[in-house]
C-alpha positions as CSV (number, residue, x, y, z in Angstrom):
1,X,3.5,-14.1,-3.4
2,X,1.4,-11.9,-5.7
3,X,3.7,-8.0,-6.5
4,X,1.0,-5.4,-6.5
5,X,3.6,-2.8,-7.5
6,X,3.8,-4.7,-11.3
7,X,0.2,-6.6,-11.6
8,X,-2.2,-4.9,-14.1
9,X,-5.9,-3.8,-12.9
10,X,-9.0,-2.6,-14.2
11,X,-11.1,0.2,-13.7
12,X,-13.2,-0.5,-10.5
13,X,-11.1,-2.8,-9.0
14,X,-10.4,-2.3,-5.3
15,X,-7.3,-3.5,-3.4
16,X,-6.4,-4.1,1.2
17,X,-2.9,-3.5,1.8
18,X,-2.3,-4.5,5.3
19,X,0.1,-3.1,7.3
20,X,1.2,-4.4,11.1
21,X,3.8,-3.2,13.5
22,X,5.4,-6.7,13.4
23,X,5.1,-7.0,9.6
24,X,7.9,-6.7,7.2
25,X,8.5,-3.8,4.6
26,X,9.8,-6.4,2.3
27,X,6.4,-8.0,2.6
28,X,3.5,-8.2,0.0
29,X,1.1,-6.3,2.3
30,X,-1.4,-9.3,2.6
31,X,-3.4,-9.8,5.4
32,X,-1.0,-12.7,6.2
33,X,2.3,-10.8,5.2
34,X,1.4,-7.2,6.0
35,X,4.1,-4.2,5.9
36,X,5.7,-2.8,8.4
37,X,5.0,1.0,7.8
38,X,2.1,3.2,6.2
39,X,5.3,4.9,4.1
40,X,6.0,1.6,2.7
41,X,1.9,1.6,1.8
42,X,1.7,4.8,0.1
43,X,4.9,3.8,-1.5
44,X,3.4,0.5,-3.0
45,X,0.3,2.3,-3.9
46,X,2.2,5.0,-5.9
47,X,3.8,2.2,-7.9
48,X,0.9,0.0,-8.5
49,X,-0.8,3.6,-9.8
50,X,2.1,4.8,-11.9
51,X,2.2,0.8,-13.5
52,X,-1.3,1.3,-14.2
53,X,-2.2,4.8,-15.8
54,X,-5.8,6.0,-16.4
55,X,-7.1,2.3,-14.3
56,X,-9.3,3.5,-11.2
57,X,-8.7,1.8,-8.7
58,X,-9.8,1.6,-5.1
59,X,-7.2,1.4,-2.2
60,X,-7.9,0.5,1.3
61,X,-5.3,0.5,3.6
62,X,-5.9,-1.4,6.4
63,X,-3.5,-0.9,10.0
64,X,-3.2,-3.8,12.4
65,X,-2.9,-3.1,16.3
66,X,0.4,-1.8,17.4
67,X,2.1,1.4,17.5
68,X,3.0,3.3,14.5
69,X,5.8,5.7,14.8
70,X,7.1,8.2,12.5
71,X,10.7,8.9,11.9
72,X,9.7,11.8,9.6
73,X,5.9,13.2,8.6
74,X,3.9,11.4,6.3
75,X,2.9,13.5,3.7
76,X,-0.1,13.2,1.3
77,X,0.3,15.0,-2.3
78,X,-1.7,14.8,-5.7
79,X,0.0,11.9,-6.5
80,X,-1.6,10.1,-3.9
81,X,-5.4,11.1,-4.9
């Protein structure tokens, strides 16, 4: 399994987290071991970010059928642009 959170990217690059309602926060967030939640998501993307300062990167996050409910809002800030 490939961690997002600590691998190193270059400006331009793009990356799919997947995320399914019968996936697994634990998981890599692969198409064929999606997360569980979109918290976990912004989560990984925060970390791959903060691991890799100053690198543009693209992120697509991409939500399987299913229902997705929230214990608690999801909420966007700066650090997510």
């Amino acid at each position: 399994m490939i961690d997002l959170a600590s691998q190193k990217f270059n400006n331009g690059d793009s990356v799919t987290i997947f995320v399914s309602s019968s996936g697994s926060d634990f998981a890599v967030g692969s198409i064929s071991n999606p997360l569980q939640t979109v918290k976990k998501a912004q989560e990984l993307i925060r970390s791959v970010k903060k691991n890799n300062p100053g690198v543009i990167i693209s992120f697509k996050v991409t939500l399987r059928g299913g229902i997705y409910a929230l214990t608690a809002p999801l909420v966007f800030t700066s650090e997510d642009s």
